[in-house]
C-alpha positions as a Markdown table, in Angstrom:
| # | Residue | x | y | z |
|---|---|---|---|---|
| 1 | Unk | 36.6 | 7.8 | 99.0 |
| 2 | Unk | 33.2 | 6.1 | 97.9 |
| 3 | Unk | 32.6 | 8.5 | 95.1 |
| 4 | Unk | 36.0 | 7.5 | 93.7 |
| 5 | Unk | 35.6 | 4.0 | 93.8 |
| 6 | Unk | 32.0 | 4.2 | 92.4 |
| 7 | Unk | 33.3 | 6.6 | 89.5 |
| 8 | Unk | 35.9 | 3.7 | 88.8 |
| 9 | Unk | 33.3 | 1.3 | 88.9 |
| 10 | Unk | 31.3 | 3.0 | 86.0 |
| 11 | Unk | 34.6 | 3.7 | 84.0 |
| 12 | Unk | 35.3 | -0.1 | 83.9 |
| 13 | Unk | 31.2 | -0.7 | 82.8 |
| 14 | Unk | 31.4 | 2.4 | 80.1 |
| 15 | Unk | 35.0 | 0.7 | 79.1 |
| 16 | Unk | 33.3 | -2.7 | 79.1 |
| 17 | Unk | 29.7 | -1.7 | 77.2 |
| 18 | Unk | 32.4 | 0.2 | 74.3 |
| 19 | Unk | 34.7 | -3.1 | 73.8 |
| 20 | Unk | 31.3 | -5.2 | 73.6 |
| 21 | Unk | 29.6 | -2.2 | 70.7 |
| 22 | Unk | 33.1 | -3.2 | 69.0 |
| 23 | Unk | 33.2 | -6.4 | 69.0 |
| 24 | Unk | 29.5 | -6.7 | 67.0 |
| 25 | Unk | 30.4 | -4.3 | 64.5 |
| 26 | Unk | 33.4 | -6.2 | 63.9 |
| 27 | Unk | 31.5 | -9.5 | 63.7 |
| 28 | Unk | 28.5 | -7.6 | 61.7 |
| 29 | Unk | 31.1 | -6.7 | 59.0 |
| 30 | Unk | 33.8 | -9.1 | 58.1 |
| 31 | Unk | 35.4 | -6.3 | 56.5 |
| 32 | Unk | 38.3 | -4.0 | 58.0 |
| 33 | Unk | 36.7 | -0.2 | 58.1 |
| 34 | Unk | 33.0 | -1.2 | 56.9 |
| 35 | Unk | 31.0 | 0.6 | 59.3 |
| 36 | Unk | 28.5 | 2.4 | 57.5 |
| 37 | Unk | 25.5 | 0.7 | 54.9 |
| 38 | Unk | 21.6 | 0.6 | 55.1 |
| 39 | Unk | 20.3 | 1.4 | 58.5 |
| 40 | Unk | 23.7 | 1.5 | 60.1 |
| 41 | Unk | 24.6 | -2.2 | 59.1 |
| 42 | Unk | 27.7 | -2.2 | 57.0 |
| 43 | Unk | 27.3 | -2.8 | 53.7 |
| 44 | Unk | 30.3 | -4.5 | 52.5 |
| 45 | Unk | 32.1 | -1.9 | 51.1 |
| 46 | Unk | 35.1 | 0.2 | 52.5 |
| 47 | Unk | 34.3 | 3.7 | 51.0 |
| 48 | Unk | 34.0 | 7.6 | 51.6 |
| 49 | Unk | 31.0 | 6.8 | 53.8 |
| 50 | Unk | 32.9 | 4.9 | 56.2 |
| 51 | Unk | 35.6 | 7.9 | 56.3 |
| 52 | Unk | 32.9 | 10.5 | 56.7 |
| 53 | Unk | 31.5 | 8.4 | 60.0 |
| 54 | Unk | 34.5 | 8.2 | 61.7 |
| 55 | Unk | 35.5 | 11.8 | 60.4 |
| 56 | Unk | 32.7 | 13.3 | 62.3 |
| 57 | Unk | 33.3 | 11.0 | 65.4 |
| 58 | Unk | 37.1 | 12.6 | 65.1 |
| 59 | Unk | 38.3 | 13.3 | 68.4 |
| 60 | Unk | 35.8 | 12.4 | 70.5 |
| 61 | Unk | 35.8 | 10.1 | 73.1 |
| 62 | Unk | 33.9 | 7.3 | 75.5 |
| 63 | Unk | 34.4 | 9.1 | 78.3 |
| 64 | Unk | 34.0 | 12.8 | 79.0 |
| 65 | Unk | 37.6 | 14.0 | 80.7 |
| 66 | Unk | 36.8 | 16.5 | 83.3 |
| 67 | Unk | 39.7 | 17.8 | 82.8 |
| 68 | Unk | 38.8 | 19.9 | 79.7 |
| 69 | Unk | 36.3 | 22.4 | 78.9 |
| 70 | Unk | 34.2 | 20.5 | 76.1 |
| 71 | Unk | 32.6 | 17.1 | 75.9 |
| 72 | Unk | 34.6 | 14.7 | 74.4 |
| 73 | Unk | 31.1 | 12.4 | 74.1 |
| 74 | Unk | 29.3 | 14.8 | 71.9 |
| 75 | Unk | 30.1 | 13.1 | 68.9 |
| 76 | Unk | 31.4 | 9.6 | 69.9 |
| 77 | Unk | 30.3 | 6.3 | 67.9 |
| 78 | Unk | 31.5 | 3.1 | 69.2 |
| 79 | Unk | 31.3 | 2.3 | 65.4 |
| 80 | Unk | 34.2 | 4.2 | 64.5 |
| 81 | Unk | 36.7 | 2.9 | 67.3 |
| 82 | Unk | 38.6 | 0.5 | 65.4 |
| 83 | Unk | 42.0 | 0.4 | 66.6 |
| 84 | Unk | 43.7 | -1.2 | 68.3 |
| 85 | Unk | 41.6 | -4.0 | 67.1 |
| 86 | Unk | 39.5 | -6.0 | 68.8 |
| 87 | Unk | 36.9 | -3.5 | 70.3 |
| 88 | Unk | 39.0 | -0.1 | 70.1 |
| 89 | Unk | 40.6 | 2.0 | 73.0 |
| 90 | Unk | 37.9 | 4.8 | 73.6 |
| 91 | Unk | 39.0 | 7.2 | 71.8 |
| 92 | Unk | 38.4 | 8.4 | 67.4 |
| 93 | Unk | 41.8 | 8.8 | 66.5 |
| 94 | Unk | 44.0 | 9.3 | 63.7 |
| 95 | Unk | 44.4 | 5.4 | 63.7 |
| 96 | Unk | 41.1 | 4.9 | 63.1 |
| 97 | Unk | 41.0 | 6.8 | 60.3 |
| 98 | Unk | 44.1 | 5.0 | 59.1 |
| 99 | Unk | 42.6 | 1.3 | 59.5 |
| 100 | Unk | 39.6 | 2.6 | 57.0 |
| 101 | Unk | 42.0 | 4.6 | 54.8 |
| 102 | Unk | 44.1 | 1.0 | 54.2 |
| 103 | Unk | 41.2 | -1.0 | 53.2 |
| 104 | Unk | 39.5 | 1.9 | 51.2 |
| 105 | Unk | 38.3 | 0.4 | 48.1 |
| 106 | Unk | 37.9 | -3.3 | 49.6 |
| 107 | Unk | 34.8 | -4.9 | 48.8 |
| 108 | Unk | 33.8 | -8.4 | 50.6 |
């Protein structure tokens, strides 16, 4: 029964430490789906390196589910969570992709 609790106890802290990553590259980048520039600071621009970030990030997650046979944390960057916005929901998604898709092009 303790190992449960404990395990639920470092879920909420991952869960917390991933909303917290968000929420600076949100405020580091005023822009919707700028997550990529110089030295991993956005640059201003919503463009094919942003999609090529979260692309490679695809499908991966915070967490590692037991449940499955690879690791879904092989490939995750907190960078790349962007919806639901403000901080993500753990997981690079098809709606991540689409919130970078819709402001391709954006400068700011």
């Amino acid at each position: 029964m303790k190992s449960k609790a404990m395990l639920g106890i470092m879920l909420t802290l991952v869960m917390a430490s991933i909303v917290i990553t968000n929420i600076a590259t949100v405020l580091a980048s005023p822009l919707e789906g700028d997550i990529t520039g110089p030295g991993d600071v956005p640059d201003g621009t919503v463009d094919i390196l942003d999609l090529r970030k979260c692309a490679k990030a695809f499908g991966s997650a915070a967490v590692d589910d037991p449940n499955t046979p690879w690791n879904e944390t092989q490939y995750w960057d907190p960078a790349a969570d962007l919806a639901p916005a403000p901080g993500g929901d753990g997981q690079i998604d098809i709606f991540d992709l689409w919130k970078i898709a819709k402001h391709y092009g954006e400068t700011g």
